[in-house]
C-alpha positions, 0 to 999 in steps of 0.5 A: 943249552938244547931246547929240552934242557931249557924246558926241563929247566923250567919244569923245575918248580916250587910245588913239589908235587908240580914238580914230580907230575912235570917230571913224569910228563917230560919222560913219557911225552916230550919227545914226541910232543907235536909243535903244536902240543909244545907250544901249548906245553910252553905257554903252560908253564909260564903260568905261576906254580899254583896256577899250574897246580891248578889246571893239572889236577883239575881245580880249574880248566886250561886256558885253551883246547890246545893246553887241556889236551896237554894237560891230559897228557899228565895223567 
């Protein structure tokens, strides 16, 4: 299975709502995400869905510079 298979696999979530702004974030960035940015991606959704939640609709801040800029990316 390629990487972006497995990143889209885990992108699948409980939320529904998680899920779409995942969704839209894969199509428009992941492609042309730099190492860095992935990796903070990565760690991000290894956080629990309402964890995650959290964090993309500004509930609470990333855990880390690298994540937030990310998390601006879901926009």
């Amino acid at each position: 299975m390629a990487e972006a298979d497995r990143i889209r696999w885990q992108c699948r979530r409980g939320l529904l709502e998680l899920d779409l702004v995942l969704a839209r974030f894969l199509d428009r960035h992941l492609e042309n995400l730099s190492p860095a940015r992935l990796a903070a991606f990565k760690r991000l959704l290894d956080y629990p869905d309402n964890d995650l939640w959290d964090f993309a609709t500004g509930k609470v801040p990333p855990p880390d510079a690298e994540s937030a800029q990310v998390i601006k990316l879901f926009e």
